[in-house]
N, CA, C and O atoms as a GROMACS GRO file, in nm:
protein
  424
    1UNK      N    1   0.085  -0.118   0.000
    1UNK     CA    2   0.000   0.000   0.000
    1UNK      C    3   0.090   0.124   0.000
    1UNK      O    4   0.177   0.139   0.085
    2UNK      N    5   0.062   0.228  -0.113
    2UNK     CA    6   0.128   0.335  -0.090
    2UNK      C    7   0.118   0.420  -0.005
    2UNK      O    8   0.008   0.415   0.050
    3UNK      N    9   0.219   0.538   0.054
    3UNK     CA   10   0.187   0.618   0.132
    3UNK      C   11   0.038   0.674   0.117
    3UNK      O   12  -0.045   0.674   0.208
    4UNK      N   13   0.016   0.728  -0.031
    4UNK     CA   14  -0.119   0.821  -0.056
    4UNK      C   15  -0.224   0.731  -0.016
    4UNK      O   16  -0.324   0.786   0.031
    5UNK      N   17  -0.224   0.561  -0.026
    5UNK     CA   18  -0.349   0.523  -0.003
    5UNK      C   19  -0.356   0.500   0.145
    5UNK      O   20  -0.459   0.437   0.169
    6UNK      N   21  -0.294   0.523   0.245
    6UNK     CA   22  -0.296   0.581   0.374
    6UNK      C   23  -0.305   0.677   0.405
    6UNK      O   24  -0.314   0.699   0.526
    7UNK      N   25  -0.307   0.806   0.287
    7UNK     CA   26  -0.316   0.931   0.362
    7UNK      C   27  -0.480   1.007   0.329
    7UNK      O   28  -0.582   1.013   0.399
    8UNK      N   29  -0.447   1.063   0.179
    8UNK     CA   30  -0.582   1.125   0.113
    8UNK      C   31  -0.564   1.263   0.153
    8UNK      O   32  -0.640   1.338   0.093
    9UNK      N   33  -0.477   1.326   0.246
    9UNK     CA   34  -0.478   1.449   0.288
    9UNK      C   35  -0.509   1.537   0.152
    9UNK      O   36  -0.582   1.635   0.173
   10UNK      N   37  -0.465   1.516   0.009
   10UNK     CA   38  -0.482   1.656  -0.053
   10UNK      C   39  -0.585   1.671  -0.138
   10UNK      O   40  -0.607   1.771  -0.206
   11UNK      N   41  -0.707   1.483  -0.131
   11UNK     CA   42  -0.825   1.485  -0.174
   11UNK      C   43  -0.926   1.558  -0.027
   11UNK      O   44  -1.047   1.541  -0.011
   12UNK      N   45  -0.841   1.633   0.057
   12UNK     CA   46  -0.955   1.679   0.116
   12UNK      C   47  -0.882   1.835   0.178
   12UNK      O   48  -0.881   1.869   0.297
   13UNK      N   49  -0.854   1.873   0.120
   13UNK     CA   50  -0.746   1.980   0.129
   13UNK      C   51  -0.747   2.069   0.047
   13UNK      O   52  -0.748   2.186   0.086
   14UNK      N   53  -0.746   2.026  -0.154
   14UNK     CA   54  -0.754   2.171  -0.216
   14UNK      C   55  -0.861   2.133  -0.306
   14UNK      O   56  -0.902   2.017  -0.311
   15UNK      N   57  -0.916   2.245  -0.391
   15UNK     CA   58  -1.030   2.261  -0.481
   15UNK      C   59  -0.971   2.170  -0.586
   15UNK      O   60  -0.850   2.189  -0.599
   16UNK      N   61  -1.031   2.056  -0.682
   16UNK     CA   62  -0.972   2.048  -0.804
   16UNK      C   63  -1.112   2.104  -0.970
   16UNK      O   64  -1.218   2.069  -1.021
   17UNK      N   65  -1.011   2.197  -0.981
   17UNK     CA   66  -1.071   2.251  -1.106
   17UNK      C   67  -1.006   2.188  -1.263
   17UNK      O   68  -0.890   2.149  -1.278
   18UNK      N   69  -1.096   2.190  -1.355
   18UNK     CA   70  -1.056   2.086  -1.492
   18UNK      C   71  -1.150   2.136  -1.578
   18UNK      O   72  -1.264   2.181  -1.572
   19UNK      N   73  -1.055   2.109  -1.672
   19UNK     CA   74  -1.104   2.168  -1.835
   19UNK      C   75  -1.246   2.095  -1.850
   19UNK      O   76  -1.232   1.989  -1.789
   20UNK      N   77  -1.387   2.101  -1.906
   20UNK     CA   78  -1.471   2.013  -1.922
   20UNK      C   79  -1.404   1.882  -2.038
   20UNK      O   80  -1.411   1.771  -1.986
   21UNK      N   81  -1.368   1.880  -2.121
   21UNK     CA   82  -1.276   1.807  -2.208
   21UNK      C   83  -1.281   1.701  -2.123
   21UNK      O   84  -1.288   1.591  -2.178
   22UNK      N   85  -1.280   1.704  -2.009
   22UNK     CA   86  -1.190   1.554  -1.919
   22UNK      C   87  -1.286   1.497  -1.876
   22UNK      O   88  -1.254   1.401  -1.806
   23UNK      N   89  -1.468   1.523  -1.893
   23UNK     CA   90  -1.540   1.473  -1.884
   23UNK      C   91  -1.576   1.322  -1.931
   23UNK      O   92  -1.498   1.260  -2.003
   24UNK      N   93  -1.666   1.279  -1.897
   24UNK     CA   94  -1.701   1.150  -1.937
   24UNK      C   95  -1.742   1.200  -2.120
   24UNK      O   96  -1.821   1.290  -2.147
   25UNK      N   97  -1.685   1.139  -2.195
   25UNK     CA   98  -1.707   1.175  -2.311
   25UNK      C   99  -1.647   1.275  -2.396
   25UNK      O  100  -1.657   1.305  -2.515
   26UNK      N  101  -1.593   1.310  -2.314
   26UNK     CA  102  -1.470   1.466  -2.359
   26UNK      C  103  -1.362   1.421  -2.451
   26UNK      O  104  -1.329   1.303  -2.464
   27UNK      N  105  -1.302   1.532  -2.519
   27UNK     CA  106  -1.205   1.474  -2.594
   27UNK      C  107  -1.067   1.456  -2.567
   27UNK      O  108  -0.978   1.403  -2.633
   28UNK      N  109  -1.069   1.514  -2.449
   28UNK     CA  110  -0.900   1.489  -2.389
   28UNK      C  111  -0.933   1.414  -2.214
   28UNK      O  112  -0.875   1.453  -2.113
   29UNK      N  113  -1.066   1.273  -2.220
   29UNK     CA  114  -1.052   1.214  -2.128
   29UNK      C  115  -0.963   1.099  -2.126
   29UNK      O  116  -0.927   1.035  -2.225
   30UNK      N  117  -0.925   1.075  -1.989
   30UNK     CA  118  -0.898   0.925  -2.003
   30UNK      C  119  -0.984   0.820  -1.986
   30UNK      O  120  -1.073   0.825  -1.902
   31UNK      N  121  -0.957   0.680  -2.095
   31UNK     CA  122  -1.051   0.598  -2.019
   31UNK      C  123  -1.223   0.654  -2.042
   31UNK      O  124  -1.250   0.643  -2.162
   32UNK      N  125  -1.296   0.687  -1.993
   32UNK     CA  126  -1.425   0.694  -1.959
   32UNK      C  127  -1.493   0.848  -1.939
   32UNK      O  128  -1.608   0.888  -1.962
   33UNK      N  129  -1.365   0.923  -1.882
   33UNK     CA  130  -1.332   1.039  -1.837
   33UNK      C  131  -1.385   1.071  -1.724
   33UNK      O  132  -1.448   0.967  -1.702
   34UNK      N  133  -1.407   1.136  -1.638
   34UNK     CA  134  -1.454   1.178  -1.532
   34UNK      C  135  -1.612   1.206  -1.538
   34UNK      O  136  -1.666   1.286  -1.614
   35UNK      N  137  -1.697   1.099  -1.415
   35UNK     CA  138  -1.846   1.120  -1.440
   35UNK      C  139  -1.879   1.282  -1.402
   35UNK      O  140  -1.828   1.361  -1.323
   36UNK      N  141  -1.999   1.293  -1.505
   36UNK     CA  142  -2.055   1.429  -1.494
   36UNK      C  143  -2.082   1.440  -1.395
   36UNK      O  144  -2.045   1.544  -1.341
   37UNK      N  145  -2.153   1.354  -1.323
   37UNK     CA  146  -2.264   1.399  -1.175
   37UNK      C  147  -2.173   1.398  -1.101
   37UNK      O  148  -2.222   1.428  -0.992
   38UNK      N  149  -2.014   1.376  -1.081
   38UNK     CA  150  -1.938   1.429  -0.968
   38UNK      C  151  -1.886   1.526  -0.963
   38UNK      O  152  -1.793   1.549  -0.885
   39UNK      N  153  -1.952   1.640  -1.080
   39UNK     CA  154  -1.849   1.790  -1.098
   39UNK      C  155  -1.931   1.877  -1.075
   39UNK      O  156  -2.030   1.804  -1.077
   40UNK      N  157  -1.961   1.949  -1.061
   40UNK     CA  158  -2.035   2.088  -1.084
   40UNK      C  159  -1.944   2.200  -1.155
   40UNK      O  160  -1.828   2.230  -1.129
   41UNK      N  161  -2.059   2.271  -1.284
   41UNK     CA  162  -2.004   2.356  -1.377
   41UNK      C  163  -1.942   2.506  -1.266
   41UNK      O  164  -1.998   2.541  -1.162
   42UNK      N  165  -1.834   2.564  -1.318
   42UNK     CA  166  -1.785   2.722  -1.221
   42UNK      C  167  -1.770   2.763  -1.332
   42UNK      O  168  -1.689   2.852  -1.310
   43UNK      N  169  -1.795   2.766  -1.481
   43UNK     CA  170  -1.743   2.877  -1.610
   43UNK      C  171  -1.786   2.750  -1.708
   43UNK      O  172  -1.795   2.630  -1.682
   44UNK      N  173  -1.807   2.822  -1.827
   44UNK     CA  174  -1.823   2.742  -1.938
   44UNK      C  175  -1.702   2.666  -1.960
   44UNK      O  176  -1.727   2.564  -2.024
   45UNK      N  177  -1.542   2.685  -1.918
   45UNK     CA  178  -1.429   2.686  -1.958
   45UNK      C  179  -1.388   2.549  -1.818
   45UNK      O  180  -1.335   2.449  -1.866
   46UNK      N  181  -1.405   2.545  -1.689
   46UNK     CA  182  -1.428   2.517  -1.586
   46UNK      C  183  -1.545   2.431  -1.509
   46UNK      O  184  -1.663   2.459  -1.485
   47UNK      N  185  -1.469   2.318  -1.480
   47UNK     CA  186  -1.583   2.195  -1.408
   47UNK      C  187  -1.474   2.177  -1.237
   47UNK      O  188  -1.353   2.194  -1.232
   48UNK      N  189  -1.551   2.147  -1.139
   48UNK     CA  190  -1.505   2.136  -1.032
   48UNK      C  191  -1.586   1.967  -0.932
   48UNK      O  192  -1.696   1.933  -0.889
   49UNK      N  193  -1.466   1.920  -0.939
   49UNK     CA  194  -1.535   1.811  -0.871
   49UNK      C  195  -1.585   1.837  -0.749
   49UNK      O  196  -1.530   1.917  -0.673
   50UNK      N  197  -1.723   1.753  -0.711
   50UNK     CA  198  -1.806   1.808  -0.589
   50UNK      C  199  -1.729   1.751  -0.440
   50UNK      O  200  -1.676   1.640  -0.428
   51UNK      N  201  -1.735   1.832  -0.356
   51UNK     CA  202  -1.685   1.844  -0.240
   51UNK      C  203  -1.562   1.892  -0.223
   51UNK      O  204  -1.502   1.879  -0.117
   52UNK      N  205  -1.507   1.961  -0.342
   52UNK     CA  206  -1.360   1.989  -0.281
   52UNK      C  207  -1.375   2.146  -0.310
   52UNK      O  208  -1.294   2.222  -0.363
   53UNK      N  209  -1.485   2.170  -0.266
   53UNK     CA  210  -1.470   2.338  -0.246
   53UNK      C  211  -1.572   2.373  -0.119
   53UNK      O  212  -1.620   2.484  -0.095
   54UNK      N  213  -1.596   2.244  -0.040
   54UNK     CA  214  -1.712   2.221   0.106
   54UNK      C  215  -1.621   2.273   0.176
   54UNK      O  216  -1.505   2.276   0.136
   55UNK      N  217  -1.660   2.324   0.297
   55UNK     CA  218  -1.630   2.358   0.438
   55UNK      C  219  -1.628   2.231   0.559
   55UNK      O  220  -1.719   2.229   0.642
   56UNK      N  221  -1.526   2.134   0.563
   56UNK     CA  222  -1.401   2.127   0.474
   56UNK      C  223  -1.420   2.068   0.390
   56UNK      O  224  -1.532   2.018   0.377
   57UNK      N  225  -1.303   2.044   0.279
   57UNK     CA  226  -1.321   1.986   0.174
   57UNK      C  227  -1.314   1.851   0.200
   57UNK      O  228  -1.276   1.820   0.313
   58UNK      N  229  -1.352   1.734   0.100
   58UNK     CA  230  -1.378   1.634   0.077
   58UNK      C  231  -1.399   1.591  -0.090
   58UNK      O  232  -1.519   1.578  -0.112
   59UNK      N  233  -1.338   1.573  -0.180
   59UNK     CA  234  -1.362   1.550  -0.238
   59UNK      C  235  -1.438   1.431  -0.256
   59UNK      O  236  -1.396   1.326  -0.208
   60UNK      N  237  -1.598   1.434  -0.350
   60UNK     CA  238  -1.645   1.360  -0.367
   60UNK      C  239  -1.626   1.158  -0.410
   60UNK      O  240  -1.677   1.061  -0.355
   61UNK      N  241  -1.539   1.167  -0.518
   61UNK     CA  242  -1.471   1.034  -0.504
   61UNK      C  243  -1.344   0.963  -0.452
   61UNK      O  244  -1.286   0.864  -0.497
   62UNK      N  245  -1.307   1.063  -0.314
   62UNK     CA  246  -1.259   0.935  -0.196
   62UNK      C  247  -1.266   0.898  -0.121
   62UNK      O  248  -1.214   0.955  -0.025
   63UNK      N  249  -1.319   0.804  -0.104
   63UNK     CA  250  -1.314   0.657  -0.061
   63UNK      C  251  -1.246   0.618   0.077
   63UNK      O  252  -1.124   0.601   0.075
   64UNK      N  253  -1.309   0.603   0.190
   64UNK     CA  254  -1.215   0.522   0.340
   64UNK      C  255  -1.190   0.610   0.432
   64UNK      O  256  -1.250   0.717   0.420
   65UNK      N  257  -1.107   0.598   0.536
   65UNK     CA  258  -1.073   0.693   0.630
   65UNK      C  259  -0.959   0.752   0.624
   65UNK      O  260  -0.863   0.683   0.589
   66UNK      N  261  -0.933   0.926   0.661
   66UNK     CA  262  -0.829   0.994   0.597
   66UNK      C  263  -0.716   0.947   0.718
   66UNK      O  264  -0.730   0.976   0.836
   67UNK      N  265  -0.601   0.870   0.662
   67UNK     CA  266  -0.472   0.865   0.765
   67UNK      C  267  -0.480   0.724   0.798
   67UNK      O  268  -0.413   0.690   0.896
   68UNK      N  269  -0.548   0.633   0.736
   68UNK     CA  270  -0.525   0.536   0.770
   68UNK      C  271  -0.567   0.433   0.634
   68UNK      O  272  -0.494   0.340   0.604
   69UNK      N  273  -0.698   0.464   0.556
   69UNK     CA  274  -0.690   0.412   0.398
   69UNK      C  275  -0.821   0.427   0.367
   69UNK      O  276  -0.936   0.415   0.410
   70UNK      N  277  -0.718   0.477   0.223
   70UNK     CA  278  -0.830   0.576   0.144
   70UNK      C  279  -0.800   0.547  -0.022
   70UNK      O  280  -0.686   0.525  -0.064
   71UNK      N  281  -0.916   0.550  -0.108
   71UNK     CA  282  -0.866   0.509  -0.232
   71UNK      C  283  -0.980   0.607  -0.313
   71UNK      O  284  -1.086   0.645  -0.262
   72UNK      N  285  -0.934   0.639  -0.449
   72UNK     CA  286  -0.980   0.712  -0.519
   72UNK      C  287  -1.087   0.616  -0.589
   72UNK      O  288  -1.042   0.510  -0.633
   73UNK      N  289  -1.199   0.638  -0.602
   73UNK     CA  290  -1.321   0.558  -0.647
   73UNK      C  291  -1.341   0.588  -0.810
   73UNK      O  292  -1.402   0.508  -0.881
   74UNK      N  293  -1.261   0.762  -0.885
   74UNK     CA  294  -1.225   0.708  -1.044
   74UNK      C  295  -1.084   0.708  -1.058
   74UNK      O  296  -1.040   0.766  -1.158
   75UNK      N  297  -1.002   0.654  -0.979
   75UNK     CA  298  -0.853   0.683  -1.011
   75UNK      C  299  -0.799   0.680  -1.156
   75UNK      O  300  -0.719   0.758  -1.209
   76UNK      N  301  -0.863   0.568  -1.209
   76UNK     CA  302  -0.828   0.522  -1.334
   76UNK      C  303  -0.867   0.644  -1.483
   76UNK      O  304  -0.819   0.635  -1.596
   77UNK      N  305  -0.975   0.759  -1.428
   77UNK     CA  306  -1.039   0.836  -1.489
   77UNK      C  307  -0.999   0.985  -1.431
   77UNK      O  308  -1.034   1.081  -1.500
   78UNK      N  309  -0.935   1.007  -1.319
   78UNK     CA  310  -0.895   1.080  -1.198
   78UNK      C  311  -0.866   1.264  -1.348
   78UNK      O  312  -0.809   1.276  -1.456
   79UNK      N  313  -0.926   1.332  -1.281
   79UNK     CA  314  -0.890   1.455  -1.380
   79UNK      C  315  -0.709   1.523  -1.375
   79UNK      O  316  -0.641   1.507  -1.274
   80UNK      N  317  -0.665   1.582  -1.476
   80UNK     CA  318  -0.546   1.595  -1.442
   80UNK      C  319  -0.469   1.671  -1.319
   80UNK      O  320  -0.366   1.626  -1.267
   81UNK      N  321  -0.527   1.782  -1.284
   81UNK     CA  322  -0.452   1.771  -1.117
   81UNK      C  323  -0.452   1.709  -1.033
   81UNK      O  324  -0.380   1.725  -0.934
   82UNK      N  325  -0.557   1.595  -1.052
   82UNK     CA  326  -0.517   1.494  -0.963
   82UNK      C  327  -0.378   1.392  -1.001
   82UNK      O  328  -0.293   1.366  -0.916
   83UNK      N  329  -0.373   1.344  -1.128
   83UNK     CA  330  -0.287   1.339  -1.171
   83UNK      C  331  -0.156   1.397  -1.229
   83UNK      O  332  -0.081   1.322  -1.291
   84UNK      N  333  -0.129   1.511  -1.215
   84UNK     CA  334  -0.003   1.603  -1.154
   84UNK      C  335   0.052   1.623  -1.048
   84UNK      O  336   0.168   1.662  -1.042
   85UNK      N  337  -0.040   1.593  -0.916
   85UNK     CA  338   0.004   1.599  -0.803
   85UNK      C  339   0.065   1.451  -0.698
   85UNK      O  340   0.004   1.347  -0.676
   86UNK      N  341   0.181   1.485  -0.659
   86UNK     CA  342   0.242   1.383  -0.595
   86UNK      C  343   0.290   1.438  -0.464
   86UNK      O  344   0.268   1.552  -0.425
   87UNK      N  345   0.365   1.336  -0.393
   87UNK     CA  346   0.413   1.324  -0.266
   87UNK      C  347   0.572   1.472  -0.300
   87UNK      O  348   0.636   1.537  -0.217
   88UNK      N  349   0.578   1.470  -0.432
   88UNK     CA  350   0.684   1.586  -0.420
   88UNK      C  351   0.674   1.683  -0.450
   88UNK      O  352   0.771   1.746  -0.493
   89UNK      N  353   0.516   1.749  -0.436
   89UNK     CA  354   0.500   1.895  -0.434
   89UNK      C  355   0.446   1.920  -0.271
   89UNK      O  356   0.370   1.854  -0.200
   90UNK      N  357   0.528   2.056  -0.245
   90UNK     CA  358   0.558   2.101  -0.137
   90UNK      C  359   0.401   2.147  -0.076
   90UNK      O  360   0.390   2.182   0.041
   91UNK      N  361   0.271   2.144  -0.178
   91UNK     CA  362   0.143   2.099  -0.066
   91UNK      C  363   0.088   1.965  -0.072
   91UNK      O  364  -0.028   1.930  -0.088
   92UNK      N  365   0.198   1.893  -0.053
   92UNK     CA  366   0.113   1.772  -0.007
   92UNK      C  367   0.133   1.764   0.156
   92UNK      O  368   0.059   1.727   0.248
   93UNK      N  369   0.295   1.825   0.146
   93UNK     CA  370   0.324   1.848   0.322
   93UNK      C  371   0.172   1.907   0.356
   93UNK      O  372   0.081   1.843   0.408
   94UNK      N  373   0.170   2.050   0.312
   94UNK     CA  374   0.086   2.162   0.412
   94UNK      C  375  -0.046   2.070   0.395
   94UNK      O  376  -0.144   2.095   0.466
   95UNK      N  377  -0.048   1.964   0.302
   95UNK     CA  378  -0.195   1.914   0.361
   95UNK      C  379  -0.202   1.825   0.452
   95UNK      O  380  -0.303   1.823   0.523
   96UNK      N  381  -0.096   1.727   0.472
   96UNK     CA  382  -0.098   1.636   0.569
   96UNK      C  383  -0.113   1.738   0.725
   96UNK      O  384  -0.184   1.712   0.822
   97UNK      N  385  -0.023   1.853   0.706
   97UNK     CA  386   0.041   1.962   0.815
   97UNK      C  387  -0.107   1.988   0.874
   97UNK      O  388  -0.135   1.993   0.994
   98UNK      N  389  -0.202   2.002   0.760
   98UNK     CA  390  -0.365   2.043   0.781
   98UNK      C  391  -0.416   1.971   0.844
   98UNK      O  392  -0.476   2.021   0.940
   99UNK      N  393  -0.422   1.847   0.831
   99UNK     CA  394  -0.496   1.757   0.909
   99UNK      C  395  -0.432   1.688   1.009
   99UNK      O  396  -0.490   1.599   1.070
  100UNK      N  397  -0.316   1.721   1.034
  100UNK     CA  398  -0.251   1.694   1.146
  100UNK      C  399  -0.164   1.565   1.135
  100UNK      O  400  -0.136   1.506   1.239
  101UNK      N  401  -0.124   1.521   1.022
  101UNK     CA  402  -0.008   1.435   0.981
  101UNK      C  403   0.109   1.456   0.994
  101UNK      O  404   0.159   1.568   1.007
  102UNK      N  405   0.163   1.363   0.993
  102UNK     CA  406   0.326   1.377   1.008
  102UNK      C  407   0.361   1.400   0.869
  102UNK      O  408   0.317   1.331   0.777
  103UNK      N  409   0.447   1.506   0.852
  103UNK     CA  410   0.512   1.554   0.726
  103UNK      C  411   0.665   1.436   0.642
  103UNK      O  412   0.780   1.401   0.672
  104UNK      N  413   0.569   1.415   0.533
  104UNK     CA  414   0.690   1.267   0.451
  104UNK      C  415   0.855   1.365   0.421
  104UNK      O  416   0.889   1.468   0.362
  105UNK      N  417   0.906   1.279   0.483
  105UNK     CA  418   1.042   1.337   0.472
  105UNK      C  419   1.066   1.357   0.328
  105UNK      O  420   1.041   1.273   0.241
  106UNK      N  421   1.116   1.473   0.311
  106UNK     CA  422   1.199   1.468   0.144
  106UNK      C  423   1.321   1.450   0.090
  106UNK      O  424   1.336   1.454  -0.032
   0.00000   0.00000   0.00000
C-alpha cells in the first residue's frame, strides 16, 4: 500500500478545477473520463469536482478513512490535477500539516 493510499490528505485539502474536455465523453478524457454527476459547472471553460470546495473539503470520489486508507473511487479516470500531483509537491506536506499528519520526509 502506498503512502497516498494511507493518507488522502490533498483529496480533502484543495479545490480540483478541470477543463470540461476531461469529462465522461470529452475529448482529452482518459478511459471513460470523469463522471458528470461528480463535478459541478464554475465557467463554461471550468468543471469542479463536488466536495472539494465544502467547508471542509472532501472531495467527492474518496473513498475510506483519511490517515489510515483511502482510495480514489475514479482513479483510473482521476482529472489531471489529480494526476499532476504527488508526494513531491511542497502541498502535499501543508496538507498532511492540515490535518494533522506527520510531514513525509523529502
Amino acid at each position: 500500500m502506498s503512502v497516498c493510499q494511507t493518507c488522502g490528505a490533498c483529496c480533502a485539502s484543495f479545490r480540483v478545477d478541470f477543463h470540461p474536455a476531461e469529462l465522461a465523453g470529452g475529448a482529452f478524457a482518459w478511459g471513460l473520463g470523469v463522471p458528470v454527476e461528480m463535478t459541478v459547472p464554475v465557467t463554461p471553460a471550468i468543471v469542479r469536482l463536488c466536495g472539494t470546495d465544502a467547508n471542509p473539503p472532501r472531495c467527492v470520489a474518496l473513498a475510506g478513512e483519511l490517515g489510515v486508507a483511502v482510495q480514489c473511487t475514479i482513479y483510473d479516470v482521476r482529472p489531471s490535477p489529480c494526476r499532476e500531483f504527488d508526494t513531491e509537491h511542497a502541498a502535499c506536506n501543508q496538507a498532511r500539516k492540515r490535518l494533522g499528519f506527520t510531514p513525509l520526509q523529502g
